[in-house]
C-alpha positions in Angstrom: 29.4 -19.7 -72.5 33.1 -19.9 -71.5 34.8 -20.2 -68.5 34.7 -16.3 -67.2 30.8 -15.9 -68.4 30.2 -18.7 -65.9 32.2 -17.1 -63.1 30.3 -13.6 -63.7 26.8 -15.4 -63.7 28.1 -17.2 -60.6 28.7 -14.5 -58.9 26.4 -12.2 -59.5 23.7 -15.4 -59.2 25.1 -15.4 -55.7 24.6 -12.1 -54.9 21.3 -11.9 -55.6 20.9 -15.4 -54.0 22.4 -13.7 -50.5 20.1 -10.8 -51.1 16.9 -12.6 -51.0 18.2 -14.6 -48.4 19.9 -12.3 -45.9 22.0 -13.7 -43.2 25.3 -14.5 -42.1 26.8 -17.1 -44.4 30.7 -17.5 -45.3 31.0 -15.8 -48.0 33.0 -12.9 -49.3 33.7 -12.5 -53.1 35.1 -15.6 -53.7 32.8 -17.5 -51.1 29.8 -16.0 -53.4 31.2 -17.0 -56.5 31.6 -20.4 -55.3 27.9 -20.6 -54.3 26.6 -18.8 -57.5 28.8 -21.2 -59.8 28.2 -24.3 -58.2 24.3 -23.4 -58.1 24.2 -22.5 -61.6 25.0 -26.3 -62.1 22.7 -27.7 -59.8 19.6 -25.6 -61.0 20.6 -26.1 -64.4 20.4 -30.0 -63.8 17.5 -29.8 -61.7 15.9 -27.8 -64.9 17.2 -30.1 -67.6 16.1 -33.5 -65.1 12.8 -32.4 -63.7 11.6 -29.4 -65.1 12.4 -30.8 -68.9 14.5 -27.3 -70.1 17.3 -27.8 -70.9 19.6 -24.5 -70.2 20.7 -22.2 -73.3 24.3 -21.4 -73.6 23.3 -18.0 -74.0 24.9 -15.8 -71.2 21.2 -13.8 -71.7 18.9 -16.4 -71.7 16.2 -15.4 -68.4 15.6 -19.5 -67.6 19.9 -19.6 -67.3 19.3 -16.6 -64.7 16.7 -18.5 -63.0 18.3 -21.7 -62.6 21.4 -19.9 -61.5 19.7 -17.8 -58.8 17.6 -21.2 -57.7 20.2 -23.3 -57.7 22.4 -21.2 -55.5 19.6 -20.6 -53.0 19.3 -24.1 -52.7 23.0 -24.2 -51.7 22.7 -21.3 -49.1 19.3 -23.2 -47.9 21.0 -26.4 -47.4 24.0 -24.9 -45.5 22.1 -23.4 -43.6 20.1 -26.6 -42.3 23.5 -28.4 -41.9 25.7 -25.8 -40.3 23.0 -23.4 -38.8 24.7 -21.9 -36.0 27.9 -23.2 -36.0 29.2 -19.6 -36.8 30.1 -17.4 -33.6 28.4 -14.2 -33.4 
């Protein structure tokens, strides 16, 4: 995959990362593509470490999807814990 198939797969990962975790997070386009990208990594190399699957460079491949969406929830879980309600409402 190059460069702009991992910014799509970020940002729609973090999308559908925000929709099954509604809430107010920072976020924006570029915040959610920031989230999606960087937890495409992270559940890729939690899959490839622990889970013993390595990801597929194939922009189609469902366990890419998965690890994506995972890894990206992770991120939105974690900020969550650390900067719960430092937003202003």
């Amino acid at each position: 995959m190059g460069i702009i198939s991992w910014i799509v797969l970020g940002l729609l990962a973090g999308v559908v990362a925000k929709i099954l975790l509604p809430g107010r997070d920072p976020g924006g386009l570029i915040g959610t593509t920031l989230i999606g990208v960087a937890g495409a990594f992270i559940g890729g190399w939690i899959s490839a470490r622990w889970l013993d699957h390595p990801i597929s460079k194939d922009f189609y491949d469902g366990a890419t999807w998965a690890a994506a969406i995972g890894g990206a929830l992770v991120l939105l879980v974690l900020y969550r814990i650390i900067f719960g309600h430092s937003r202003s409402r």
